[in-house]
C-alpha positions as CSV (number, residue, x, y, z in Angstrom):
1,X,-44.5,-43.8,20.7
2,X,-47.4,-41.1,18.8
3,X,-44.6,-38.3,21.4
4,X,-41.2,-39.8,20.3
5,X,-42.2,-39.1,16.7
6,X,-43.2,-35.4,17.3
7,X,-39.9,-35.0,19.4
8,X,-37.9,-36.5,17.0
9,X,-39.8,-34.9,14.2
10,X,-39.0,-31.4,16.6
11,X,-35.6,-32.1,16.6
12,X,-34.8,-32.6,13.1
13,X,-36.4,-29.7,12.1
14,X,-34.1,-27.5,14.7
15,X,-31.4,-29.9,13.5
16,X,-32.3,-28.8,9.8
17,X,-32.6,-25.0,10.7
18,X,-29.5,-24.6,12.2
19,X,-27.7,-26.8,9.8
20,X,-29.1,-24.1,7.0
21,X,-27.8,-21.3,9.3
22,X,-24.3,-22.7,9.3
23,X,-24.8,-23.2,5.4
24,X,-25.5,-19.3,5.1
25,X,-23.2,-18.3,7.7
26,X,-20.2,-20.2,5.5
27,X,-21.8,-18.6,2.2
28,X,-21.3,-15.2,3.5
29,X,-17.3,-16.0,4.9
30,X,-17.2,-17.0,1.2
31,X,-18.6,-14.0,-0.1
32,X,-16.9,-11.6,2.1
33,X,-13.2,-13.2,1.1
34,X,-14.5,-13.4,-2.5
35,X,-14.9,-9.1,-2.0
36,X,-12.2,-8.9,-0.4
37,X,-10.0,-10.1,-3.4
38,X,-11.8,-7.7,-5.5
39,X,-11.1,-5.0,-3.2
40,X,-7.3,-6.2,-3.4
41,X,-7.9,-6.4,-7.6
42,X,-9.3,-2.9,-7.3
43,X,-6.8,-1.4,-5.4
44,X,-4.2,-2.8,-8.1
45,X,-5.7,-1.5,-10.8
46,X,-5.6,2.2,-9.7
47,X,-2.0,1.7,-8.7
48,X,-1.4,0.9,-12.3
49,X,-3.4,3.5,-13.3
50,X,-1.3,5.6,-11.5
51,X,1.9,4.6,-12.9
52,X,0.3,4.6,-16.5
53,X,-0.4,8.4,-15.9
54,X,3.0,8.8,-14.7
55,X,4.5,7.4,-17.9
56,X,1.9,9.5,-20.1
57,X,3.0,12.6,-18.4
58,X,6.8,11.6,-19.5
59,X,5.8,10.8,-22.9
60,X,4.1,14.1,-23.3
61,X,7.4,16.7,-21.7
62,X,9.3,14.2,-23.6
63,X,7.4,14.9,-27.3
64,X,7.1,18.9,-25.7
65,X,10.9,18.8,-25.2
66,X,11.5,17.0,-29.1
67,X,8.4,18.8,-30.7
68,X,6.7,15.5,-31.8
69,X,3.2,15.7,-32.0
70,X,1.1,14.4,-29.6
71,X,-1.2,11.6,-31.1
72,X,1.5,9.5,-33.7
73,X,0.7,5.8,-32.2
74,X,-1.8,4.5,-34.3
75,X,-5.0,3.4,-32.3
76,X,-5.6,0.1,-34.3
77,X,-1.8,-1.5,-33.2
78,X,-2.8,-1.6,-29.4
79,X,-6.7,-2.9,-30.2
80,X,-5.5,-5.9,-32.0
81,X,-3.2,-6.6,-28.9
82,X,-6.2,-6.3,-26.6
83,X,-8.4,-8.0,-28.7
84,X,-5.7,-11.2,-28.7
85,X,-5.8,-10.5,-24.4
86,X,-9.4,-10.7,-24.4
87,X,-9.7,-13.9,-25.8
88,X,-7.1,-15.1,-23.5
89,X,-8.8,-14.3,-20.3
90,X,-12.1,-14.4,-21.5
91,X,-13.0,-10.4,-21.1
92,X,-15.5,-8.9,-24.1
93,X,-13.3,-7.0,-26.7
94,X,-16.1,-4.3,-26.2
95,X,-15.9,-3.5,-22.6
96,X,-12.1,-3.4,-23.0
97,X,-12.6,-1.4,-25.6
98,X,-14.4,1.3,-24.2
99,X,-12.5,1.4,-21.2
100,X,-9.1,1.6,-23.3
101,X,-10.6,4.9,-25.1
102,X,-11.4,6.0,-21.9
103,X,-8.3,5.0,-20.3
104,X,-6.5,6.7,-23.4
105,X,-8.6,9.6,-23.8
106,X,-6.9,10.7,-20.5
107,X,-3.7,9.6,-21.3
108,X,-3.3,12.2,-23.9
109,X,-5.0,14.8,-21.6
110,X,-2.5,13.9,-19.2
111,X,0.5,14.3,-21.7
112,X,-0.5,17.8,-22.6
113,X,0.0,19.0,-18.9
C-alpha cells in the first residue's frame, strides 16, 4: 500500500506539471493573438496617419494657392473635443495631448511643403 501512495503521489505531480504546461502553453496563444491585434491597431493607425498627412498637405497648397496663413484654427477647439474622447474611451487627456501636439506639430510642417 506504503508504493501505491508514492506512485500515485508520482503521478499527480506529473499530472500537475503538465497540466501547468498546458496552462502556460494557452497563456502564451492568448498573448500572441492579444499582439497580434495590436500589431493590426498599429498598422491602422499609421494608415490614418498617412491619410491625415495627405489632407495636411492639401490644406497647406490650398491656403498657398488663397494666401491664408498657415496656423488660423485655434488649438483649444480640437483639445476640448479630445478631452470629451478621452473620457469616452478612457485614454489620459495628457498622453493624447502630447501626442496631438506632436501629431500637429507635423501637420503644419507637412502643409508648408
Amino acid at each position: 500500500m506504503h508504493q501505491y501512495n508514492a506512485y500515485a503521489k508520482q503521478i499527480r505531480k506529473k499530472f500537475i506539471h503538465q497540466l501547468l504546461q498546458i496552462e502556460r502553453r494557452l497563456i502564451m496563444q492568448n498573448l500572441e493573438q492579444l499582439r497580434e491585434k495590436i500589431d493590426v491597431i498599429d498598422a491602422a493607425i499609421i494608415k490614418k496617419l498617412a491619410e491625415r498627412q495627405k489632407l495636411a498637405r492639401r490644406i497647406g497648397k490650398f491656403k498657398a494657392a488663397n494666401n491664408i496663413p498657415l496656423k488660423i484654427r485655434p488649438e483649444n477647439k480640437p483639445a476640448a473635443a479630445y478631452e470629451k474622447l478621452c473620457e469616452q474611451y478612457d485614454l489620459s487627456p495628457d498622453f493624447v495631448k502630447r501626442l496631438f501636439k506632436i501629431i500637429i506639430t507635423h501637420s503644419r510642417k507637412q502643409q508648408k511643403k
